[in-house]
C-alpha positions in Angstrom: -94.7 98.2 75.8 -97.7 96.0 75.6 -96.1 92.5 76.2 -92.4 93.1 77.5 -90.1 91.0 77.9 -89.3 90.7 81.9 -85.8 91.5 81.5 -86.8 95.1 79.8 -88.9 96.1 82.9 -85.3 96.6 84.8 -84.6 99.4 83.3 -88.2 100.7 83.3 -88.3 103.6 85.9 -92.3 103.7 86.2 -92.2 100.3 87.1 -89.9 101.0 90.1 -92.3 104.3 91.1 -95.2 102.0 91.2 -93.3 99.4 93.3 -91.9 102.1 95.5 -95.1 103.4 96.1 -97.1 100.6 96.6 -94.2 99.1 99.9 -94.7 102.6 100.7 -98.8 102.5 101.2 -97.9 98.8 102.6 -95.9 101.0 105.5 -92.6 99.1 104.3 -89.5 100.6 106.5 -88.2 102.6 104.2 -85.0 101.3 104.7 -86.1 97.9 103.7 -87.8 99.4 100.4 -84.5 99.4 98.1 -83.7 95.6 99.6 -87.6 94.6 98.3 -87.1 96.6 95.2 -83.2 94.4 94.3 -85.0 91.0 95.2 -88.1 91.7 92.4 -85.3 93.2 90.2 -83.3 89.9 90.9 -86.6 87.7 90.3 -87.1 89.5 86.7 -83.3 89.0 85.8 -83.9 85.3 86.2 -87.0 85.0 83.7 -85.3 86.3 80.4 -86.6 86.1 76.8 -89.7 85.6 78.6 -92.9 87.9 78.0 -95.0 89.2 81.1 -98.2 87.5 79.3 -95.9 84.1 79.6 -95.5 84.3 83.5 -97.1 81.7 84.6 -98.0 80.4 88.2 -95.7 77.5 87.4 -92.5 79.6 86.7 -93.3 81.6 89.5 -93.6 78.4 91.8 -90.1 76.9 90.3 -88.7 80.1 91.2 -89.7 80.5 94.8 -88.7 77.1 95.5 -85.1 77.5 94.5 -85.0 80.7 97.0 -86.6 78.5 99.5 -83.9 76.2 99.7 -80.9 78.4 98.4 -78.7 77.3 101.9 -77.2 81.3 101.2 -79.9 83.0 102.1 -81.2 83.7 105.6 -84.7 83.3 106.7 -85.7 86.7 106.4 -84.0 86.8 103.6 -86.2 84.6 102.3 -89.7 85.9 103.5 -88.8 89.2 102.1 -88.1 87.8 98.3 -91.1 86.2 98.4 -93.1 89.3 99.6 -91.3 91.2 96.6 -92.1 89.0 94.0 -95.9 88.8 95.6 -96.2 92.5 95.5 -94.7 93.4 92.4 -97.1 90.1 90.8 -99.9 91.0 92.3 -100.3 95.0 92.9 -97.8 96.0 89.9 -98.5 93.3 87.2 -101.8 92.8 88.3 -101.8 89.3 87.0 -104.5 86.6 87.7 -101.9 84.0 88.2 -100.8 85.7 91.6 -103.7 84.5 93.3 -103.7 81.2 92.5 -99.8 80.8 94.6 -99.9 80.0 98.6 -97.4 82.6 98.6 -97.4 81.9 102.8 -95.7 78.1 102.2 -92.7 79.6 100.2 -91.8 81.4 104.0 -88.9 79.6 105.3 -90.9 79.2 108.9 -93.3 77.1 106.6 -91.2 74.4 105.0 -93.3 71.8 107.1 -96.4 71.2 108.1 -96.4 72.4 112.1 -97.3 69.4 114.4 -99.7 71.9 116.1 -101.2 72.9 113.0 -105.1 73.7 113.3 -105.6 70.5 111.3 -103.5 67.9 112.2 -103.4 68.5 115.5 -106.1 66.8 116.4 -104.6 63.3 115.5 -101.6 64.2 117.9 -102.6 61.7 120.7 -99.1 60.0 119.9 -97.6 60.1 123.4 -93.8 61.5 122.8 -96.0 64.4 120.5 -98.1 65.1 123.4 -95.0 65.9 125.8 -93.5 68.0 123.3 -97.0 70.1 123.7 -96.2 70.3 127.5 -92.9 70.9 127.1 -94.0 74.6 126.0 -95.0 75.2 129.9 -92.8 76.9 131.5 -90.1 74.5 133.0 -91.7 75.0 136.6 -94.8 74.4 135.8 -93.9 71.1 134.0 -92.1 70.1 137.0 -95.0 70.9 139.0 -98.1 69.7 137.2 -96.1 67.6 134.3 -98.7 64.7 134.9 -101.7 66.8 135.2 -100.9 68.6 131.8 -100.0 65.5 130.1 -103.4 64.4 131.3 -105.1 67.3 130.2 -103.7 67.3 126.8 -104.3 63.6 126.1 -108.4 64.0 127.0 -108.6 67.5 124.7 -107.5 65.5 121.7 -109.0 61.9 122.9 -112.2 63.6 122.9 -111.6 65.8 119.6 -111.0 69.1 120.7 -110.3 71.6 118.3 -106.8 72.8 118.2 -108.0 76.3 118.7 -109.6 75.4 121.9 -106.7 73.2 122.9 -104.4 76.2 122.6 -106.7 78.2 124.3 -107.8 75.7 127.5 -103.8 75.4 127.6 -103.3 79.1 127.7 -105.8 79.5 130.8 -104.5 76.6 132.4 -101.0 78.0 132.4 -102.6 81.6 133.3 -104.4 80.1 136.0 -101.2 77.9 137.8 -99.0 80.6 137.4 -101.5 83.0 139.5 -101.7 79.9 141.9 -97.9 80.3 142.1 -97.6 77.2 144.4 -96.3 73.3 143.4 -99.0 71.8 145.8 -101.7 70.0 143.9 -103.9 69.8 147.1 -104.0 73.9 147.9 -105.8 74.5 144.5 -109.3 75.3 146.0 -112.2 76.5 145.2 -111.5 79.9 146.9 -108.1 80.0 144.2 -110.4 79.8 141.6 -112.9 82.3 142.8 -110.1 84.4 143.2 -109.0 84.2 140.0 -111.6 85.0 138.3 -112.3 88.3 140.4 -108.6 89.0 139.3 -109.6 88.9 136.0 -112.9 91.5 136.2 -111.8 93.7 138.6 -107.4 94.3 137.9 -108.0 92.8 133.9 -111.2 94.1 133.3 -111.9 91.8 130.6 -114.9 91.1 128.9 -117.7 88.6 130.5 -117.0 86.1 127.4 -113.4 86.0 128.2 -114.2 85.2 131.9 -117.0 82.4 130.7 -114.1 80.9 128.6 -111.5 81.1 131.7 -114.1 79.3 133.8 -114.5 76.7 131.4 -111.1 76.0 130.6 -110.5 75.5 134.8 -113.5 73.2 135.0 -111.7 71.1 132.7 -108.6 71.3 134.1 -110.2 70.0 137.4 -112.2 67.6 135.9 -110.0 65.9 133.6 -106.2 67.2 135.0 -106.9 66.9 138.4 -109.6 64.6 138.7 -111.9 66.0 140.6 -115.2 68.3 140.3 -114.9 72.1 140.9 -117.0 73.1 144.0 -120.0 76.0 144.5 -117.8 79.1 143.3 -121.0 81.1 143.4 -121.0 84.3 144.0 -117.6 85.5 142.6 -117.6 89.0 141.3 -118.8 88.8 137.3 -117.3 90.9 134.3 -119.0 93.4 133.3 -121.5 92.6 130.6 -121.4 94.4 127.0 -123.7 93.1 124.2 -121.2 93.6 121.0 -123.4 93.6 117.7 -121.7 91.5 114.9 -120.4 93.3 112.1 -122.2 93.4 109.1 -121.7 94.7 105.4 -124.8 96.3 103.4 -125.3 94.4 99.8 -123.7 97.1 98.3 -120.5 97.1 100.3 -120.4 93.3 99.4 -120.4 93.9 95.6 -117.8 96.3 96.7 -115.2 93.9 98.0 -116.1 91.8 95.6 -114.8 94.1 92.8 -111.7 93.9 94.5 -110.8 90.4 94.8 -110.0 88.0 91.9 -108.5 84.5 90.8 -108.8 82.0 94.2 -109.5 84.9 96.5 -112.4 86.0 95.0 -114.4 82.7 94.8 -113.0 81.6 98.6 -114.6 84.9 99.7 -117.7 84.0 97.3 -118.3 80.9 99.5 -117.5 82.5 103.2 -120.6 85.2 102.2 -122.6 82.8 99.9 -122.6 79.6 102.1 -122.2 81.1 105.4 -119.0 79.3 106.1 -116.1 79.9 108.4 -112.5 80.3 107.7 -111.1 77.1 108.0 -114.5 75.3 107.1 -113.8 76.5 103.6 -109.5 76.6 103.4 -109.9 72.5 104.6 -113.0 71.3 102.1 -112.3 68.1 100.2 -113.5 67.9 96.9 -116.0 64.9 97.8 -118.0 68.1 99.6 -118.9 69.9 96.4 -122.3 68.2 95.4 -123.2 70.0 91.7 -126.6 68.3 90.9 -128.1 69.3 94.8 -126.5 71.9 94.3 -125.4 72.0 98.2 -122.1 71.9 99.9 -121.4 68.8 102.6 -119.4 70.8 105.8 -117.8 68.3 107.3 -116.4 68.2 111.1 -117.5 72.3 111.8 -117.7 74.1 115.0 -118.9 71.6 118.0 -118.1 68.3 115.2 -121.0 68.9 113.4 -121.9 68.1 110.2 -124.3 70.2 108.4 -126.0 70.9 104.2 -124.8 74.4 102.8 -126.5 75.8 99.8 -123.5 76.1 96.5 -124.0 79.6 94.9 -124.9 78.7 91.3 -122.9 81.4 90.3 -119.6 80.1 91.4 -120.2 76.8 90.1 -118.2 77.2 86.7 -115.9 78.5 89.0 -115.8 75.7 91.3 -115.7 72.9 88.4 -112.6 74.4 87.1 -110.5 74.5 90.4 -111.6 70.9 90.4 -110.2 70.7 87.6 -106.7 72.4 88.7 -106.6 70.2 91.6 -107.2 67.0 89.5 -104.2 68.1 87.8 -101.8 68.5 90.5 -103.0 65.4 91.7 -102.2 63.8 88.8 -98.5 65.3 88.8 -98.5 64.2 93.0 -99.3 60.5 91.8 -96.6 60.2 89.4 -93.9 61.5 91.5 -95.3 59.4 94.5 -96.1 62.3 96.4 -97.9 60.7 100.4 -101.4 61.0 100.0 -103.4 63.6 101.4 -104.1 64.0 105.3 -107.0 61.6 106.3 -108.7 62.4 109.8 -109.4 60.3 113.0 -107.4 57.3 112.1 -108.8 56.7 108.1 -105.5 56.5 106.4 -105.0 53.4 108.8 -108.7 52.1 108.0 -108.7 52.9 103.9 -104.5 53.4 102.9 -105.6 54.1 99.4 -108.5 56.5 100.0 -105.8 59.3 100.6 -105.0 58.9 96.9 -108.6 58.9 95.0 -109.2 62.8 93.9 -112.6 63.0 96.0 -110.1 63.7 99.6 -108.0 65.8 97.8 -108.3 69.6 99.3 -110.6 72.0 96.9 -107.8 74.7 97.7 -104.5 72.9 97.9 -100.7 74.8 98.7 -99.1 75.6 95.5 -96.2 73.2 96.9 -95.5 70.0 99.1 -94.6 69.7 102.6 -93.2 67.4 105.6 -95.4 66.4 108.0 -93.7 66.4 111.5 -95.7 63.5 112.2 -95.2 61.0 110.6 -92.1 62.3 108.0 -94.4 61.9 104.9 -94.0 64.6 102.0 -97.8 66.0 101.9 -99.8 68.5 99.3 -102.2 70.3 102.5 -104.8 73.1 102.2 -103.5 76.5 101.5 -102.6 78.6 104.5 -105.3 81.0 105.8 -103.7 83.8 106.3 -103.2 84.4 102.7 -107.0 85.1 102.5 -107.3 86.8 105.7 -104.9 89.5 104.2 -106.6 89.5 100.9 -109.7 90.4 102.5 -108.4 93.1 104.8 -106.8 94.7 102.0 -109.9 94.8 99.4 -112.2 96.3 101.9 -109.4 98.4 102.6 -109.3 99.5 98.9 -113.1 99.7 98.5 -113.3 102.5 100.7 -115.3 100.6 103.8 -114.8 102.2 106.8 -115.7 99.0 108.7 -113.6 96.2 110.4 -113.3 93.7 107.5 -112.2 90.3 107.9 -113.1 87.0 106.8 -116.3 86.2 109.5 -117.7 89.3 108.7 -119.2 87.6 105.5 -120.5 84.9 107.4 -122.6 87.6 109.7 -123.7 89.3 106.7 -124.8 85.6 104.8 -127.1 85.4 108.2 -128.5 89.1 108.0 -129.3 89.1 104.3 -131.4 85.7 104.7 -133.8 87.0 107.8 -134.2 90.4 105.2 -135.1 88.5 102.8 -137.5 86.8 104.4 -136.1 83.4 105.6 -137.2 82.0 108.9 -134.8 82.3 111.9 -134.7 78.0 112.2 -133.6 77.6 108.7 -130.8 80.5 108.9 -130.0 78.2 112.4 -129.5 75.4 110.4 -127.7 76.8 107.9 -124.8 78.6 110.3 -124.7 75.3 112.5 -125.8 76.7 115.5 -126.8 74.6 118.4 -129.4 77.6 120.2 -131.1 79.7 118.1 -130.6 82.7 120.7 -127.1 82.3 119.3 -129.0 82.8 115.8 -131.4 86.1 117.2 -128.3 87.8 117.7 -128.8 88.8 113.6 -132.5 90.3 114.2 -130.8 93.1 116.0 -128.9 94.5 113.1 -131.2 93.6 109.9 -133.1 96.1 108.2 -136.8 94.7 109.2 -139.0 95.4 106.0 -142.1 97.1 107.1 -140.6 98.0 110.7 -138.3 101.1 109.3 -138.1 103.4 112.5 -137.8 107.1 110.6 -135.8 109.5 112.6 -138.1 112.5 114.4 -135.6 114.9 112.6 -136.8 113.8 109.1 -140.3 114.3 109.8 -139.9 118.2 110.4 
């Protein structure tokens, strides 16, 4: 059967091999397997007199939404249909169409947009929002330091913190308190500190960047929580120091992975290694960042709230004018169902009410479906979830045969490495990655093949 129709693959026992086989490689339970295998069966039922060259992203979309809200179903009931019908798209079928689905924001933990989600949290200086952050301390430690965390939450996001680091300062702040183990504000010295930090090299033995990252989180938390500077804490006993090489993949291995990736995936991953980008740099850029006739891409609010000039691949730019294209589309269908417009940062969608709504804000990769946004109550279309990628990527080097840790920033370290080969200067790659030191940059010249500096090994010379 060339074309079936859907409703014939049921009874088509190679079908349900392949599917069997493939949850098995995936390290399914095998208990759970014939539950996976009834929920594809049941999405197939649904889509009769319909060929497998008419299942479209759409149909697909309409169906996960109705299991998304089906009031029946429990929540991991849920997650596990929509991991069926992923699977059995994507690895069985083998259709493009799979990879254009934010298969992540049909999960029933993702009906709404998380008020601590890496994007919008930044705008969450409303006051009732910022105690429900502190409410997540423990309840003795809110009844302890309630005002100093308040405090220290309110200054992270007044002076545009990123959520990651907010989570992160809030982690070591907790970490740090809870080692304290005392309400009184006034016996938090510098020797508590010192002594925490020595508890982390010595009895945690964690890595020296971990301790740098501790250290800083505590300075701000005396600075800004407490209100006071942090004195000499010289002289505490350091982690010991490891210099990790980033990870990089050879051409070769590259044009692997690529050769595994299609649809959305593949040009995602095109721009993390052809642009240098980060994750999220690429899952949140608007389409006003895509400049064709410079051909350059305009990364907007990176690492440190920077803004910096990418170069566009010129091969993914037929690529990138037809996701434009998509996402003018969508838009469309958002405007005439009065869809909110799209999430504007640092106060804009006060400022310009209608800019939300002109295509040019619109996210280059937007979720295949709306959302709530704890916020403010709005129904939003946001950027597609990054983990979808993440496991995308994982998986194709996985598939390719690379023996190497694979994941998402590994592109960005090769992007670096392949531009000192070829002969770039070290400023320019600097530029290009956003970094402020270009010792941060130097780290690359340590793992790049140096033309004309090929050390030979003695046991190839005999």
């Amino acid at each position: 059967m060339k074309n079936p129709y859907l409703h014939d693959l049921l009874a088509d026992n190679k079908v349900w091999r392949d599917f069997t086989q493939q949850l098995e490689e995936k390290r399914i339970n095998q208990k759970s397997i014939p539950w996976y295998i009834r929920r594809a069966q049941s999405f197939l039922s649904k889509a009769r007199n319909t060929r497998l060259s008419e299942l479209t992203d759409e149909r697909v979309i309409q169906y996960l939404e109705f299991i998304s809200h089906d009031k029946v179903m429990d929540d991991w009931q849920v997650n596990q249909a929509v991991d069926a019908v992923c699977f059995l798209m994507r690895d069985i079928f083998k259709l493009s169409s799979s990879n254009q689905i934010d298969w992540h924001s049909f999960k029933r933990d993702e009906n709404y947009i998380s008020q601590q989600h890496a994007t919008l949290v930044r705008e969450l200086d409303i006051p009732e929002l910022i105690e429900q952050r502190v409410a997540q301390f423990d309840q003795e430690l809110q009844d302890a330091y309630g005002r100093v965390l308040t405090k220290l939450v309110r200054t992270l996001r007044v002076r545009n913190y990123s959520a990651r680091t907010e989570e992160v300062y809030l982690m070591w702040a907790r970490r740090f308190l809870l080692f304290y183990g005392n309400t009184s504000i006034e016996g938090i010295t510098d020797q508590v500190v010192r002594n925490f930090l020595e508890h982390l090299a010595l009895e945690r033995k964690v890595a020296p960047n971990t301790q740098k990252q501790a250290l800083n989180a505590i300075v701000f938390l005396f600075r800004f929580g407490l209100e006071r500077e942090i004195g000499n804490i010289s002289g505490f006993v350091k982690a010991n120091s490891a210099q990790r090489l980033p990870v990089v993949l050879s051409q070769k291995e590259v044009q692997l992975i690529f050769s595994k990736l299609s649809g959305l995936h593949y040009l995602m991953t095109g721009l993390l290694y052809g642009s240098g980008l980060r994750l999220m740099e690429c899952i949140r850029m608007r389409v006003q960042d895509v400049d064709f006739d410079y051909h350059q891409l305009m990364i907007r609010d990176g690492k440190g709230m920077k803004d910096r000039v990418v170069p566009l691949p010129q091969r993914f730019e037929s690529d990138l004018q037809q996701q434009i294209e998509k996402v003018k589309k969508i838009h469309e269908k958002d405007l005439l169902l009065n869809i909110e417009s799209v999430y504007l940062p640092y106060a804009l969608e006060r400022k310009y009410p209608n800019a939300g709504k002109e295509l040019g804000w619109q996210y280059l990769f937007p979720s295949s479906r709306i959302a709530a946004d704890q916020r403010t109550g709005k129904t939003r279309r946001h950027h597609i979830h990054e983990s979808g990628l993440q496991k995308m990527i994982k998986q194709a080097g996985q598939e390719a045969g690379i023996r190497k840790r694979v994941h998402s920033h590994v592109f960005r370290h090769s992007f670096a490495t392949h531009l000192l080969e070829a002969g770039y200067d070290i400023r320019t790659v600097q530029d290009l990655l956003g970094h402020s030191d270009v010792s941060t940059t130097m780290i690359y010249t340590h793992v790049m093949n140096k033309p004309g500096l090929n050390v030979q090994s003695p046991m190839d010379l005999i």
